[in-house]
N, C-alpha and C positions, 0 to 999 in steps of 0.2 A: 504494500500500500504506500503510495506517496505520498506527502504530508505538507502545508504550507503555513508557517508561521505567520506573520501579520502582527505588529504592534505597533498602536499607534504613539504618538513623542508627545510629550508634553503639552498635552490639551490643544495641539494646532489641527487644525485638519485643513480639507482642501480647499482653496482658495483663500485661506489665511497667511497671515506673516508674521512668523515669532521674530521674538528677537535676539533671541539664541542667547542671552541674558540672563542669569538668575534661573529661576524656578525650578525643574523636573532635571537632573542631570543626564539626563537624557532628550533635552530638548536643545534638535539640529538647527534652531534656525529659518529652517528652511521652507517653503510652500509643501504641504501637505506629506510634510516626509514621514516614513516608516522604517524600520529595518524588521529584518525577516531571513526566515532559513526558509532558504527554496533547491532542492534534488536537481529539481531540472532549469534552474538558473545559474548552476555552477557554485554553491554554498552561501554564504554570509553576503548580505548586497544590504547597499543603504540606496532608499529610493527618493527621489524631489519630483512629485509630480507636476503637474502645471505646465505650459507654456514651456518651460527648459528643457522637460523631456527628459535629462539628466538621472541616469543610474550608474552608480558604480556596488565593486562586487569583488569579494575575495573568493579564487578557484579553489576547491581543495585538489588539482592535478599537479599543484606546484610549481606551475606556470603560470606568473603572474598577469599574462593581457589573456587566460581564457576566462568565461564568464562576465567579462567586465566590457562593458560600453559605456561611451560619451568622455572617454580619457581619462587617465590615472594617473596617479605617482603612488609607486611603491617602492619605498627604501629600506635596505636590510642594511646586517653589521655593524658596527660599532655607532653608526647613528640610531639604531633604532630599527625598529619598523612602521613607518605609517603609510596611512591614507588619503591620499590627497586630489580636488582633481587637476588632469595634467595642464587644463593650461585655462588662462580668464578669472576675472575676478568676481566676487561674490558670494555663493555659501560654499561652506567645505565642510568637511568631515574629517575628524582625526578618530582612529581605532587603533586601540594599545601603545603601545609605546612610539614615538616618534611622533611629527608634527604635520600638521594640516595647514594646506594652504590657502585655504578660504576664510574670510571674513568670519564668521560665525560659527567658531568648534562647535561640536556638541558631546558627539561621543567620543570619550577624551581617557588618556591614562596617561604616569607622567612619564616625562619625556626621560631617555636612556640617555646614561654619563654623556656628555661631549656631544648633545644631542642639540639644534637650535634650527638646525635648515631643514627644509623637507626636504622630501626623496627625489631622484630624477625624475622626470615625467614620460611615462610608458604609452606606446603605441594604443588606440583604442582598442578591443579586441570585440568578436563577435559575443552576443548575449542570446537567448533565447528570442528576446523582443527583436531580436535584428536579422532573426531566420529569412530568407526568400518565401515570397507570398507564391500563391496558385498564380497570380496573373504572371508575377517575374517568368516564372518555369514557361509560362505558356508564351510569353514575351520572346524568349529563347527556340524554343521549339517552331513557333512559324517562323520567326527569321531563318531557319535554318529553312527549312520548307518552302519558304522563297527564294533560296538561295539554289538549291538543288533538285531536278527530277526523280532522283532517287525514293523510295518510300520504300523504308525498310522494316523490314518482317521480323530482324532478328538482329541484336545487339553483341559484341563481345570486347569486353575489358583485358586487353593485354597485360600482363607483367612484367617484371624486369628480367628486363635482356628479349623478351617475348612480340617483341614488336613486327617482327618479321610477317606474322599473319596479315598485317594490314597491307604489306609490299605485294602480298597475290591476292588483293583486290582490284578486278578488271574493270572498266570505264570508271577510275577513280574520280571522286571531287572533293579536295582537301582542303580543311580549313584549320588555320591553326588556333590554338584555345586564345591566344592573344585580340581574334578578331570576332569571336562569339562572345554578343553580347550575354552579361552575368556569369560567364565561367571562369572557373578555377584556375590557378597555372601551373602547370605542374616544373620541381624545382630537384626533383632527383635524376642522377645520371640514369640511363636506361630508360628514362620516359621521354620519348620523345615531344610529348605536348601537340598533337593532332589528330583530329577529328576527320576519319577518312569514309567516304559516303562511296558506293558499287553496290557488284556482284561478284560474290565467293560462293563457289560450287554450282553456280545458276543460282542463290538464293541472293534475293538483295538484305543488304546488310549496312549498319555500319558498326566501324570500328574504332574503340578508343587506343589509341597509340599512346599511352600512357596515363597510367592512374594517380591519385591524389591519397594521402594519409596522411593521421592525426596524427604522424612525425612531424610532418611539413608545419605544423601549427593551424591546421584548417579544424574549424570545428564537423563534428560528424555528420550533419546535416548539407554543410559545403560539401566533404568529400563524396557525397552520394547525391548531389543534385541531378550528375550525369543521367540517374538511373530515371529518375522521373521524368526528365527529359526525352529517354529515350521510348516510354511511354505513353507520352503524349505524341512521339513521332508516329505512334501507331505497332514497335516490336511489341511482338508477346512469346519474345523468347532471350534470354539472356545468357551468353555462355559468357563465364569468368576463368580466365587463369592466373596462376601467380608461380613464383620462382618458391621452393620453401626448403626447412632444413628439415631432412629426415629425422626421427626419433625413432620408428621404426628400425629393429638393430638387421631386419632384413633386406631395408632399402639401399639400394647404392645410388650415389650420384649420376643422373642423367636417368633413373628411373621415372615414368608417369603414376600419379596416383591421380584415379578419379575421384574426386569428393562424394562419399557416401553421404558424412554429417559434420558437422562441425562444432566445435567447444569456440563461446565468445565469450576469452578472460574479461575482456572491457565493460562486456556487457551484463557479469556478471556483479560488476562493481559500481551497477549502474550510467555508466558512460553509451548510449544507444543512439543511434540515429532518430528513431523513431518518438524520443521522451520529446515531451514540451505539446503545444496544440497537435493534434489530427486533423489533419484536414480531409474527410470523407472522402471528397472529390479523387483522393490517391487510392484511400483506403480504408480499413476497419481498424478502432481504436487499438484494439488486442488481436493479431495476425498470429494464428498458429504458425509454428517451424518447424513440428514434426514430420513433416515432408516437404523441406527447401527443397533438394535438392531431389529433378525429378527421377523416379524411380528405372521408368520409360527408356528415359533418354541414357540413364547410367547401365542399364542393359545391352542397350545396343552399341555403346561407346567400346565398353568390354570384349562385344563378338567382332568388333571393324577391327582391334585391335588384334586377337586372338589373329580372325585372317591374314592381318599386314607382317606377321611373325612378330609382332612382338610383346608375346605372350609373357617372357621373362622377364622384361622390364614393367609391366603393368598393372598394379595395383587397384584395389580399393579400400578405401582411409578413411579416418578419422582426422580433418585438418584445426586445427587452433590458430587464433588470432590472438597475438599480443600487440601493446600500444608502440613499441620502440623506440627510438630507434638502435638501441644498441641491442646486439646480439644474445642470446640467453647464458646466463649463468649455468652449472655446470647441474646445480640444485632443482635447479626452474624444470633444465630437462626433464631428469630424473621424475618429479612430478609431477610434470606431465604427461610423459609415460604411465604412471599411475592410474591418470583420468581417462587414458585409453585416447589420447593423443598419437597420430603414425606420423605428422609434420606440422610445421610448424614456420608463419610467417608474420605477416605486421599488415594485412588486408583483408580484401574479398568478400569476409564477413558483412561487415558495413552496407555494402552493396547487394549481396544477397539477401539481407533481413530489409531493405526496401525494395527491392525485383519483386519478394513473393508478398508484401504489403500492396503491392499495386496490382496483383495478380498477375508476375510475369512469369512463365516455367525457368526453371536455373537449373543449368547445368556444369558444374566443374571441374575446371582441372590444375591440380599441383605438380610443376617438374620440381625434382628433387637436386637441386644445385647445390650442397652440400651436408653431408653427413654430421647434425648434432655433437655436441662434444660432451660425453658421458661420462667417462672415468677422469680421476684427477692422475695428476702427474704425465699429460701428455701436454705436446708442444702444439697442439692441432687447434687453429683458431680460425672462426670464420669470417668473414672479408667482402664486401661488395665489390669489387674486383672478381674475387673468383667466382662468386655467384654470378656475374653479368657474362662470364666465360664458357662457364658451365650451360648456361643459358644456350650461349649462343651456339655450342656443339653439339647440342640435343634437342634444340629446337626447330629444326627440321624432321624431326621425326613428328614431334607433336604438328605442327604444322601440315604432313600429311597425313595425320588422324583426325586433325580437326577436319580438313579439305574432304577427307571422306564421308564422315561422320555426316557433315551436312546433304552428300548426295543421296544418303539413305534417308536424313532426316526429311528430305524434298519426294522423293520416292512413296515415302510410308503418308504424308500430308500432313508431315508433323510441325512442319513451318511454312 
């Protein structure tokens, strides 16, 4: 159950002006302000309604600009820590130790040794209130639609090193994410950042040539706009892949596993695409996941593969999603193996728990670009380098699994 705190400051309410003076020690000042514990705001937020529009917000991710919108300052170490906002004058807020920049402290503690300036002032960051509406998504999706004759039937999200699928799309129309309006940009090596519109297999398609994660600093809902988007282009089919470490002590490097199911550490800690408003128009408030990933499609993926020979490298797993972006400790492995984890990456998840919210069919695939490190006392460490390597030696195989995969999937009327 979700829970929302709400209290109101020192007898002001909205459309009032305290004067952040005297009275309730807890009175901000400020037009109709509250603080409050909100899950899906990102933790502790102090809010100024009115006209200002003005919220700020402590993450508990540890990252100080998630959760927070309209500008901050947040200073650690020997000053202190405060709360401030980042920039103009008028009301502020100080929380715990360190000082506030605003005209009218309220919620205050006293300031740490050597403490007198406030903190740098931090980038705005995204907040709940500052998600993409129905219209933006839809904003995006006809521009693309006027841009292209393409109208494609089926979506798929490359991974790293994994891009190559989008290079055998035939009468391509490429757009890069820099020139679609409201998209993301993707900033790790191995993602190319384009949006490639054809035909793969005879099926029209398009393809993201590179995906986005809450490495990057994109909040959840960013990193999975793509999916909604590619819903309102009319796919109702999504295949994802991604590069992952095996955990499995059977898998070797360059092996495929198909996603049976998948474990979301993130989302078990409450971090979801899906928290904050629903907007029907996508989906149902509570989308079952016991059958992400389709059953159908992971049957037939298995027999393409069986005939193409390769039966020995082919899997089906269990994949987990962690936040990253550093690589797993040696413990993590360990148990996650436990939880019946076979790989292990920093995606895909996100994006499949919004495909099957809009009702799109998912289907997955993990290449195993390097083998988990499990026992202590070895030298074996893994490296985005060798993932993006490993990628690209055995990514030609997947590439003609997928290429198959789809003429059966056109064949049977499954796309």
């Amino acid at each position: 159950m979700r829970c929302l705190l709400v209290l109101g400051m020192g007898g002001v309410s909205p459309g009032q002006w305290g004067s952040g003076n005297g009275g309730s020690p807890l009175d901000t000042g400020g037009r109709g302000s509250r603080i409050g514990v909100s899950p899906n705001a990102g933790g502790l937020y102090w809010r100024v309604s009115g006209d200002e529009g003005l919220k700020w917000g402590i993450s508990p991710l540890g990252t100080a600009g998630l959760g927070v919108c309209g500008g901050v300052s947040l200073a650690a170490g020997e000053r202190g820590v405060g709360l401030s906002p980042g920039a103009g004058a008028g009301q502020g807020a100080e929380l715990g130790p360190g000082r506030g920049r605003g005209e009218a402290a309220g919620v205050t503690g006293p300031a740490a040794p050597g403490s007198a300036s406030p903190g740098p002032a931090m980038e705005p960051a995204a907040s709940e209130e500052c998600r993409y509406t129905y219209e933006q998504h839809k904003e995006t999706a006809d521009w693309l639609l006027d841009h292209t004759k393409h109208r494609p039937s089926l979506a798929i999200i490359c991974g790293s090193g994994l891009g190559g699928l989008a290079d055998q799309v035939k009468d391509p129309v490429v757009f890069n994410y820099t020139d679609i309006p409201n998209f993301p940009q993707s900033t790790v090596a191995g993602h190319a950042g384009k949006l490639v519109f054809g035909t793969l297999a005879g099926v029209s398609c398009v393809v993201m040539k590179g995906r986005f994660h809450m490495y990057e600093g994109y909040p959840l809902w960013k990193v999975t706009f793509p999916v909604r988007i590619f819903c309102l282009l009319g796919a109702g089919t999504l295949i994802v892949t991604n590069a992952a470490g095996g955990l499995n002590r059977g898998y070797q490097v360059g092996d495929i596993m198909v996603i049976r199911d998948h474990i979301n550490m993130p989302g078990l800690a409450g971090i979801n695409p899906l928290s904050g408003p629903c907007d029907e128009r996508f989906g149902p408030r509570f989308p079952a996941m016991s059958d992400a990933y389709d059953e159908q499609l992971r049957g037939l993926a298995l027999a393409v593969g069986k005939e193409l020979g390769y039966g020995p490298i082919l899997h089906e797993g269990v994949y987990c999603t962690l936040g990253g972006p550093n690589y797993e400790t040696i413990a993590e492995c360990r148990f996650l193996q436990q939880l019946g984890a076979d790989a292990v990456g920093m995606s895909t998840v996100p994006e499949v728990l919004v495909a099957r919210h809009c009702g799109l069919r998912v289907f997955g695939f993990s290449l195993i670009t390097n083998k988990s490190v499990l026992e202590y006392g070895t030298r074996e460490k893994a490296n985005h380098a060798e993932v993006l390597e490993a990628g690209r030696q055995a990514a030609l195989k997947l590439e003609r699994l997928v290429s198959v995969l789809l003429e059966r999937m056109k064949g049977k009327g499954l796309v």
